[in-house]
N, C-alpha and C positions, 0 to 999 in steps of 0.2 A: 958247119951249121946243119942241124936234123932238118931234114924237109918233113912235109906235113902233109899227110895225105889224106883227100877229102874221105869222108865213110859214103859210098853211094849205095848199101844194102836197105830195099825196102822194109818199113815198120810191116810185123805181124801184125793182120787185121784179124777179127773174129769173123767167120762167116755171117752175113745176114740170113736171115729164115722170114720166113713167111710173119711169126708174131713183131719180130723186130722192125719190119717193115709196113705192117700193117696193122700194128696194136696200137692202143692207145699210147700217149705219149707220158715220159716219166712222170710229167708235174704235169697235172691240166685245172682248170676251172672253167666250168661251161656257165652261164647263166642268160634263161632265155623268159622273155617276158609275152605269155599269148595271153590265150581264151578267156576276152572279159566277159564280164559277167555284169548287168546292173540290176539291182537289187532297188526295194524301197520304193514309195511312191510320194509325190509332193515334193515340197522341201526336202524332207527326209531320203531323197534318191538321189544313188551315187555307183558311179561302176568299181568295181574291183580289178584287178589280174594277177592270173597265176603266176607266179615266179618260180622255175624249175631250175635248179641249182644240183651240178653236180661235179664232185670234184676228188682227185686221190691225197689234196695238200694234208699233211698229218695236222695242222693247226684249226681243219674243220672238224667237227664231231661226229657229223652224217658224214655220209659218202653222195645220198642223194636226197633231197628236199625240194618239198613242193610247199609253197605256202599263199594264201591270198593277201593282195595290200593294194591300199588307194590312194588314187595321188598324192592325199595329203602325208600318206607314211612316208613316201617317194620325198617330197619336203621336207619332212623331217629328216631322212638321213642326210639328205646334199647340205642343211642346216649344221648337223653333229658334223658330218666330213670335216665343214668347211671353218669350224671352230674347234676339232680336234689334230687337224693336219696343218701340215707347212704345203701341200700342194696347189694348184689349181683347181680347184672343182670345176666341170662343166654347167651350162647351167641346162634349167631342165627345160621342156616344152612350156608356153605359157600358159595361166593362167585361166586364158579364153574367158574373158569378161562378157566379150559383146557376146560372145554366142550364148550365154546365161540370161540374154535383154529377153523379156516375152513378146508376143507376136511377131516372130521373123517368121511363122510359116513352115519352118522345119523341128525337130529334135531339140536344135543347140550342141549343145556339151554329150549331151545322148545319143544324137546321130550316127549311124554305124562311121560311116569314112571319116568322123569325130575321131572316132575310139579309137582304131583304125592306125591312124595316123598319130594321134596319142602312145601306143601300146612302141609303137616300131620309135620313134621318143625316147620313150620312155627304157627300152632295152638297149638305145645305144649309151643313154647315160650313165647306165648302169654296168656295161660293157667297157666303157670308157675309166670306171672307177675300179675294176675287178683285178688289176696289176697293184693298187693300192693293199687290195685285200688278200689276196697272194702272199703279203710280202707285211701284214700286218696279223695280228690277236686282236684286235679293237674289236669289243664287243658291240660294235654300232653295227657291222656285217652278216652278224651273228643275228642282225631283225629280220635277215632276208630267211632264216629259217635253217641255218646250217649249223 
């Protein structure tokens, strides 16, 4: 009977370098939601935020895009996700009715630590859906400007 002898020669590694270790990573998508903006006055006022998006997936068309969008575009995609996908959608920050009531004495919906706390929201839900987008063409990703 042949005996069998284990192979115990270490695998050839490629040396790491300085880029290999501290370059960007093969596949990424960054997408970060700041600097609101509110616009409008009366009825007609409403804040925006920038969405900066950047990414090396070859299924994006930019490499990097900035685009402005308002909560309610933010509804609309977690709406298309959530009738185009078999996954979970997270869902977004609310609404904030009461802080829309007049006479509370502050801002409301306009108040900076509003916004604030809206925007850091509003980027994790968006961060939460971005392995979706990765890994999809669905032109509904494609509103965030890539």
């Amino acid at each position: 009977m042949a005996e069998t002898i284990a192979d115990t020669r270490r695998l050839i590694s490629k040396p790491q370098n300085l880029n290999d270790a501290y370059g960007p990573p093969s596949n990424f998508l960054e997408i970060d939601v700041g600097n609101p903006q509110t616009v409008g006055v009366g009825r007609g006022r409403f804040t925006t935020y920038e969405i900066r998006v950047k990414t090396n997936l070859p299924i994006f068309k930019l490499k990097e895009s900035t685009v402005r969008r308002r909560y309610s575009d933010f509804e609309w995609l977690r709406n298309e996700l959530e009738r185009e996908s078999k996954v979970v959608v997270p869902p977004l920050p609310g609404k904030a009715l009461l802080r829309q009531l007049p006479f509370r004495g502050d801002d409301g919906i306009f108040d900076d630590s509003f916004i604030e706390e809206r925007k850091q929201a509003l980027e994790q839900f968006i961060n939460k859906k971005k392995k979706f987008a990765a890994t999809s063409s669905s032109p509904i990703y494609l509103s965030l400007g890539v």
